[in-house]
C-alpha positions as CSV (number, residue, x, y, z in Angstrom):
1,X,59.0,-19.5,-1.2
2,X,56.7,-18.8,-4.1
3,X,57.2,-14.5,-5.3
4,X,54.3,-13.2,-6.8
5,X,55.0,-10.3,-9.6
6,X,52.9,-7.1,-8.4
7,X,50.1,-7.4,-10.3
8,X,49.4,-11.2,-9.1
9,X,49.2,-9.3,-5.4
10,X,47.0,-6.7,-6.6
11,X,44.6,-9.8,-7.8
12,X,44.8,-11.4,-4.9
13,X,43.8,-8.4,-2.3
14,X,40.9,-7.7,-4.4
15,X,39.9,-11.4,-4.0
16,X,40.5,-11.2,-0.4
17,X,38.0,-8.1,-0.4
18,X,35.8,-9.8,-2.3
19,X,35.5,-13.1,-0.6
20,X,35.1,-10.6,3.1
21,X,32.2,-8.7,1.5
22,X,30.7,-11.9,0.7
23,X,31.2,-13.4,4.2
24,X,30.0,-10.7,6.1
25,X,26.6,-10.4,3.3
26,X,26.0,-14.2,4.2
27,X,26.4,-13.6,7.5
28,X,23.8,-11.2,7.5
29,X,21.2,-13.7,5.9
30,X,21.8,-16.8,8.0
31,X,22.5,-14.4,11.5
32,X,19.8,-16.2,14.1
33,X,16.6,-13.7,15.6
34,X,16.7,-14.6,18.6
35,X,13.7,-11.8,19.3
36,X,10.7,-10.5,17.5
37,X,8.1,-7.9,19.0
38,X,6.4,-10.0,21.3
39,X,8.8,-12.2,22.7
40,X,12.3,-14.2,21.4
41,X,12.9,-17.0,19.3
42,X,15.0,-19.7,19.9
43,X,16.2,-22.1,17.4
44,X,18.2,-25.3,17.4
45,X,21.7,-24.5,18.5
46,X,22.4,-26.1,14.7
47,X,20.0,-24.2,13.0
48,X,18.3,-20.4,11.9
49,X,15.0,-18.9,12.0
50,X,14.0,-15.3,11.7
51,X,10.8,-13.3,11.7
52,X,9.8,-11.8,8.4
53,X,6.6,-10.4,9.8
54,X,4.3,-10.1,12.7
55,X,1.0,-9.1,13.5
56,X,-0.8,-9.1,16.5
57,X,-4.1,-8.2,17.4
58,X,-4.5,-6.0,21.3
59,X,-8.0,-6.2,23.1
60,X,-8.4,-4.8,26.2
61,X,-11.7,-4.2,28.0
62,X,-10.4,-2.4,31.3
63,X,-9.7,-5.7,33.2
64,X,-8.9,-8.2,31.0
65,X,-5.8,-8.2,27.5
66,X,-6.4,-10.4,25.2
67,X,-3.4,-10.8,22.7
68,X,-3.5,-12.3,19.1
69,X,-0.5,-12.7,17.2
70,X,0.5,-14.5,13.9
71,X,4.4,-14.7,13.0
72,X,5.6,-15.3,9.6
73,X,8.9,-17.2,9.7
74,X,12.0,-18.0,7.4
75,X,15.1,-20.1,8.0
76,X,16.0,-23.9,7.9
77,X,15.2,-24.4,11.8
78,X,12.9,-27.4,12.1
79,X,11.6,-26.8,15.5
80,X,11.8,-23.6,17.5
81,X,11.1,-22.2,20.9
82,X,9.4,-18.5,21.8
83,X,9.3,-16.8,25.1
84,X,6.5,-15.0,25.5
85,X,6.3,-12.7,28.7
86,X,3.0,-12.3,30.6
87,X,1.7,-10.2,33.6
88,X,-0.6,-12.8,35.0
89,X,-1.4,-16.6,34.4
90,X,-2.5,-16.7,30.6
91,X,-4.7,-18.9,28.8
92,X,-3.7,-19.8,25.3
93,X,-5.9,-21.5,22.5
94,X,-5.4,-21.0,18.7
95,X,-6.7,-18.2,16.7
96,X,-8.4,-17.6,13.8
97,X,-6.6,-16.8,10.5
98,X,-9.7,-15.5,8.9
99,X,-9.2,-12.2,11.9
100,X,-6.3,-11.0,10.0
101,X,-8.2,-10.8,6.5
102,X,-10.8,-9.1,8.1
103,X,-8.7,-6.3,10.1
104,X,-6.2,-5.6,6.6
105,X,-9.5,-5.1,4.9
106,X,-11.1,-3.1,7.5
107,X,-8.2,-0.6,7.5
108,X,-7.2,-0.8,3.9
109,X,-6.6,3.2,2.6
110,X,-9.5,4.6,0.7
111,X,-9.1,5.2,-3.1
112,X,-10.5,9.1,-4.2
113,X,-9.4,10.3,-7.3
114,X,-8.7,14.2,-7.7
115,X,-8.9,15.8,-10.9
116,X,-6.6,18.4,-12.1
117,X,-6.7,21.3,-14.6
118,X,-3.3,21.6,-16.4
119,X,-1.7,18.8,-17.7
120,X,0.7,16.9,-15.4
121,X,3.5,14.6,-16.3
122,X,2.0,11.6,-17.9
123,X,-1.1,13.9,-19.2
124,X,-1.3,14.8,-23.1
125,X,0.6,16.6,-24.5
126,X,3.3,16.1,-21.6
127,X,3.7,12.3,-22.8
128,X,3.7,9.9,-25.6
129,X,0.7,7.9,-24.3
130,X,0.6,4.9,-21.9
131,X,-0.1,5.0,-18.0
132,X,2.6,5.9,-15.9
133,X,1.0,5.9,-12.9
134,X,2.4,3.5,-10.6
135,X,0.2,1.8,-7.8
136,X,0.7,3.8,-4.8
137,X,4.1,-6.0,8.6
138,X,-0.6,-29.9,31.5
139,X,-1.8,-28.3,34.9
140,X,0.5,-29.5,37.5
141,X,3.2,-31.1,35.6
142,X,6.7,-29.2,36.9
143,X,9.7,-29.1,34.8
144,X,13.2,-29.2,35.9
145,X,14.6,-27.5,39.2
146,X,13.3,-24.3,39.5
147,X,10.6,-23.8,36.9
148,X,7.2,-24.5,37.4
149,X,5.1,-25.4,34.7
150,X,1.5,-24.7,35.4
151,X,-0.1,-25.4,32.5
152,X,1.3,-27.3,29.1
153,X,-0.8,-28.4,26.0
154,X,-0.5,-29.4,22.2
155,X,-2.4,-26.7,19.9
156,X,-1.7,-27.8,16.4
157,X,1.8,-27.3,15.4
158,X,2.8,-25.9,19.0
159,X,3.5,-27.3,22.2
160,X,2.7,-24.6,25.0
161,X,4.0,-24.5,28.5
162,X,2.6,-22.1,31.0
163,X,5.6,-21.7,33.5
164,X,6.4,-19.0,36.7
165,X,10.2,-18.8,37.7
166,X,11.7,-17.2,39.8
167,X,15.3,-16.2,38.1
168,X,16.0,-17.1,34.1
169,X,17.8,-19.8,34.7
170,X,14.7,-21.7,35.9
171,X,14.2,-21.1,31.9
172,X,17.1,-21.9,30.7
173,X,16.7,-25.8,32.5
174,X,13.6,-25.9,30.4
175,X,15.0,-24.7,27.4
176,X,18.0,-27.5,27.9
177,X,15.5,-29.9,28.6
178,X,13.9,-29.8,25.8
179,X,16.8,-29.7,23.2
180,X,17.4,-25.9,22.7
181,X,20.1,-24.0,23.8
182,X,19.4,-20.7,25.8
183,X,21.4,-17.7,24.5
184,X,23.5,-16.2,27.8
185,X,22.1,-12.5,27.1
186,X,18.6,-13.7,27.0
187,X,18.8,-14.1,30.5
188,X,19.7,-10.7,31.2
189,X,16.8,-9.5,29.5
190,X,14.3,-11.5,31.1
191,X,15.4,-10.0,34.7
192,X,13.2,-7.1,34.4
193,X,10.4,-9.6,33.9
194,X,11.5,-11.8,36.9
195,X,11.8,-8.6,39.1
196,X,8.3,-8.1,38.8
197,X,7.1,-11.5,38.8
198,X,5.6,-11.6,35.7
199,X,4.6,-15.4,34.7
200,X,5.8,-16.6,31.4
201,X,4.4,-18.2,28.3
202,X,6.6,-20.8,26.4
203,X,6.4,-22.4,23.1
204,X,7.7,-24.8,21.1
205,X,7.4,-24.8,17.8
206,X,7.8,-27.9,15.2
207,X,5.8,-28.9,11.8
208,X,3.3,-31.1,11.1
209,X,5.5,-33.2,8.9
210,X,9.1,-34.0,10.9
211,X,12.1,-32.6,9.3
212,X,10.3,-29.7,7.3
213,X,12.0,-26.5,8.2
214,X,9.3,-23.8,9.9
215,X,8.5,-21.5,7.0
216,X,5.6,-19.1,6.1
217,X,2.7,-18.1,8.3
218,X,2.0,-20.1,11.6
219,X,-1.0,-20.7,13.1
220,X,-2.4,-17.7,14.7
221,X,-1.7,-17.7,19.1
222,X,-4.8,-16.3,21.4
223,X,-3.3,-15.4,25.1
224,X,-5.6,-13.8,27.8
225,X,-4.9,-12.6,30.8
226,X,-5.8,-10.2,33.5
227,X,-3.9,-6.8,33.7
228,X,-3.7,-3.9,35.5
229,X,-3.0,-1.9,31.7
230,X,-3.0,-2.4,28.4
231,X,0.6,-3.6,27.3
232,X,2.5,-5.3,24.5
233,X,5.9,-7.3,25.6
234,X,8.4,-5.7,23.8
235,X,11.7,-5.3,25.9
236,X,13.2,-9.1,24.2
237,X,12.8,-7.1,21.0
238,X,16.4,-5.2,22.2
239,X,18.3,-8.5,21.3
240,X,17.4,-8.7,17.4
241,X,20.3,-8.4,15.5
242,X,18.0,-6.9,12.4
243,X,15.9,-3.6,12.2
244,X,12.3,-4.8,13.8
245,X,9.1,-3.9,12.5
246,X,5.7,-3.9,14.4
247,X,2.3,-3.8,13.5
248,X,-0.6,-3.2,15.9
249,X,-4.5,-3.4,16.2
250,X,-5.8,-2.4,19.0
251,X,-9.7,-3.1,20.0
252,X,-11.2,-0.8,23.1
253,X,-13.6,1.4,24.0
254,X,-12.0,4.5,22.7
255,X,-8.4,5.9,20.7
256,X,-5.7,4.7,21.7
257,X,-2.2,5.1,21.6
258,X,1.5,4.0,22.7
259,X,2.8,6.5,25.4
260,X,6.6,6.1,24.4
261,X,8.3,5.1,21.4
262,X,10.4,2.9,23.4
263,X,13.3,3.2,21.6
264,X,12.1,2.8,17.5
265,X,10.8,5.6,15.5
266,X,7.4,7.4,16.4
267,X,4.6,5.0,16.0
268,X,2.2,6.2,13.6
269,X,-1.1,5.3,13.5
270,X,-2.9,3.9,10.1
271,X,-6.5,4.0,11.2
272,X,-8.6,4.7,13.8
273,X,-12.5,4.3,14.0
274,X,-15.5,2.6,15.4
275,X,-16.7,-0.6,13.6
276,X,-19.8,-0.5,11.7
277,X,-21.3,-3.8,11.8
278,X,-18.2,-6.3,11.8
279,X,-18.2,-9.7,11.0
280,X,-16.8,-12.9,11.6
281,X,-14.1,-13.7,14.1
282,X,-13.2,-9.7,14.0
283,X,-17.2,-9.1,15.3
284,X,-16.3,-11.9,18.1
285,X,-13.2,-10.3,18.9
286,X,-14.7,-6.7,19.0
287,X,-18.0,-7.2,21.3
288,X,-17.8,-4.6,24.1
289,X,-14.9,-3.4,22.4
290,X,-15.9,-1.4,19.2
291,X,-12.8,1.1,18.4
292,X,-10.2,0.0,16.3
293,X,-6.7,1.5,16.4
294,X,-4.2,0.7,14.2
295,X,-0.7,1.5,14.9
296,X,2.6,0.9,13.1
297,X,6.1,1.2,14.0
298,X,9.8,0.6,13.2
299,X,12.6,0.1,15.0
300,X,15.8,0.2,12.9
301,X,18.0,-0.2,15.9
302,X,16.7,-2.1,18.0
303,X,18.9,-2.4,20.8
304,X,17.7,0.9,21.8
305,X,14.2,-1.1,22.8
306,X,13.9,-0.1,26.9
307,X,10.7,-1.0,27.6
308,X,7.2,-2.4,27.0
309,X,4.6,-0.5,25.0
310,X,2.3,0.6,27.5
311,X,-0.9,1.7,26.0
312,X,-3.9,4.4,27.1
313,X,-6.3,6.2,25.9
314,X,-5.5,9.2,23.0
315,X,-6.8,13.1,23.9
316,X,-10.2,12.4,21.5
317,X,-11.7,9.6,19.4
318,X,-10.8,11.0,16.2
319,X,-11.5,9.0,13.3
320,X,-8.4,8.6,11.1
321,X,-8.1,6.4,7.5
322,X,-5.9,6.8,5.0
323,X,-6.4,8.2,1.7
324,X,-4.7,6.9,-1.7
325,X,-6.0,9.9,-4.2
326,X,-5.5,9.1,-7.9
327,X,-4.7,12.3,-10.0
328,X,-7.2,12.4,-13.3
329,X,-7.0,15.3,-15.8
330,X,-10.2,16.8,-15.8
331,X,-12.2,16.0,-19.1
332,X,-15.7,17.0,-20.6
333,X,-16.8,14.0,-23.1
334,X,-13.4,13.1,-23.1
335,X,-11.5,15.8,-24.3
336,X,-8.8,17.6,-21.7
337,X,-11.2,20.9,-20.5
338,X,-8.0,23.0,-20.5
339,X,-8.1,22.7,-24.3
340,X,-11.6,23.1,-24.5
341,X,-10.7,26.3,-21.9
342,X,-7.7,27.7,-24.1
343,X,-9.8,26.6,-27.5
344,X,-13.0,28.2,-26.7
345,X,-10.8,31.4,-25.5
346,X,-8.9,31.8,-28.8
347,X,-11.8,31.4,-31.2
348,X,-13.7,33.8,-28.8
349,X,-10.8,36.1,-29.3
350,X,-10.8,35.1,-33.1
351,X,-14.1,35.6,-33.0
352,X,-14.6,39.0,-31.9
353,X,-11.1,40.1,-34.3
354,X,-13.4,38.9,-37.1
355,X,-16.6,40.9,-36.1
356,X,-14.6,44.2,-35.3
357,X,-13.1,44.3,-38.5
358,X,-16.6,43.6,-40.2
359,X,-17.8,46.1,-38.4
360,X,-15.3,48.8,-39.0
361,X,-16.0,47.7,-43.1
362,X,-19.3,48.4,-43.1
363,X,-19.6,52.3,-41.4
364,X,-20.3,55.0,-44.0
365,X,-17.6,56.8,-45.8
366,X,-17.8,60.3,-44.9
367,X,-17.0,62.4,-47.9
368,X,-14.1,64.7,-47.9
369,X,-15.7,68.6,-47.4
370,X,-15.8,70.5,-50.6
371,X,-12.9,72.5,-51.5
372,X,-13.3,76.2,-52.4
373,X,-12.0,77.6,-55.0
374,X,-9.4,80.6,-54.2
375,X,-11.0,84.6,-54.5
376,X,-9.7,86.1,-57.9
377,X,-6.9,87.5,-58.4
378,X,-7.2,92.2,-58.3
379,X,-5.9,93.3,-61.3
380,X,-2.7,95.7,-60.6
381,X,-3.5,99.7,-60.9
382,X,-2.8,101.8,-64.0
383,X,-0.1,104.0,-63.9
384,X,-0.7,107.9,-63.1
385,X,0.7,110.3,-65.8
């Protein structure tokens, strides 16, 4: 047996330490997502894929949702499935990339500047010089026993299967089927779903070229369907394993707004306004639907997620946009109007100094009166003999 002196022990618990921090930190960046904010993510039992971002686009006219999303994945998976849950039998054709450009500018901040009197940090003579100012997410085919799929097609880099089941584990034989294992706890999840026979949307993902691990933006997804309310499927979100992050538009005919916060922070909303004169896919999108709403929202533990963002109509269509204001010291011709200010006051002062004591040289010297001579002096008495 091998006795190691004390400070050979001491070396080797840090190194334990060490090497645990280590595990658990690459833990952390290879742990699977199994759910992003519209529906979950499978990978390959082998592999990992996460969402880094998503966006997704809500219209809803007062019968009909129509849902656009675009996910940004990372990992080394090669092919992927995602669940997506549905009130009624959706249709599902790709989107347009271009809609996304066109929303981020439409509610990009607006850029005021607001001038200030005194210097400020950064201002002369409160700094050397330089600019500190830094710059302020088939019909008919059927599937294995006990799913139904009503509807499967190819749509660029996805293969989408429409399916209605009646417990998850009609998914979980499609999942097999098709190569991917089906996490246990997913099915728990998707019982809420089943209870109220909501129908199901489920994609599988896999690149152009074969063997090229799913990376960057995909494709943009269109779903419609009827519904009885505007909604987001969010409840899968609860089985991320990393805080989530959601970003919103929502196109109606007025405001609107989440009524919970369904277990993430309070959703805040970014901008709010009817569209002047939209263009492209965004004006195609829009039609009969003119007021944008867009709503952001973060959900550092997600396991808290207990619901569905249900959506309806805010108290008043008040217009909301972000402001970015860029603090300027206010300047006449260039120079700082503080010094002009505390200039002009001290050769005003100077000024009138100067002309008081000119003034005060130039009155009349009043002469001193005369001075009178004394009365003589009596001379004494003579003596009486």
């Amino acid at each position: 047996m091998v006795r190691l002196r004390g400070w050979e022990r001491a070396r080797v618990r840090v190194l334990a330490v060490v090497l645990a921090v280590l595990g658990v930190q690459v833990g952390w960046l290879v742990a699977p997502a199994y759910a992003c904010g519209c529906g979950a993510m499978v990978p390959d039992a082998r592999q990992r894929i996460a969402v880094s971002s998503e966006v997704s686009v809500l219209r809803w006219d007062g019968r009909q949702e129509q849902i656009v999303m675009r996910l940004t994945v990372v990992g080394d998976a090669d092919r992927a499935a995602w669940i997506m849950p549905v009130p009624h039998r959706a249709t599902v054709d790709l989107g347009d990339p271009a809609l996304f450009d066109e929303l981020s500018a439409t509610v990009a901040p607006a850029h005021r500047t607001r001038h200030h009197f005194w210097p400020q940090s950064g201002d002369w003579p409160l700094s050397s010089g330089g600019d500190t100012a830094e710059a302020p997410p088939a019909a008919g085919a059927s599937g294995p026993s006990g799913v139904d799929v009503v509807g499967r097609q190819r749509l660029g880099p996805f293969d989408v299967a429409r399916l209605t089941a009646t417990d998850p584990g009609a998914l979980d034989g499609w999942l097999r089927a098709n190569g991917f294992a089906f996490p246990d706890r997913l099915k728990g999840a998707l019982q809420p779903y089943v209870n109220r026979h909501w129908e199901y949307v489920a994609i599988r993902l896999a690149p152009k070229t074969a063997g090229t691990a799913l990376r960057g933006e995909l494709d943009p997804l269109h779903l419609t369907f009827a519904a009885d309310g505007p909604v987001y499927p969010m409840r899968l979100s609860h089985l991320a394993r990393t805080p989530q992050s959601l970003g919103l538009y929502v196109l109606a005919d007025h405001r609107m707004e989440p009524r919970t916060a369904i277990g993430g922070d309070r959703p805040r909303v970014v901008f709010a306004g009817r569209l002047d004169s939209p263009k492209g896919a965004l004006a195609a999108l829009s039609s009969g639907t003119p007021y944008l709403t867009a709503v952001a929202q973060e959900f550092p533990d997600p396991s808290r997620i207990d619901s569905d963002h249900e959506l309806r109509r805010a108290a008043a269509d008040t217009p909301y946009q972000q402001v970015i204001y860029s603090d300027r010291l206010l300047t006449v011709a260039g120079i700082p109007a503080w010094l002009l200010t505390v200039g002009g006051a001290l050769v005003l002062v100077a000024t009138v100094a100067t002309l008081s004591a000119v003034r005060r040289s130039r009155r009349p010297v009043v002469p001193p009166p005369p001075v009178q001579p004394p009365p003589p002096l009596r001379p004494p008495s003579a003596p009486i003999g």
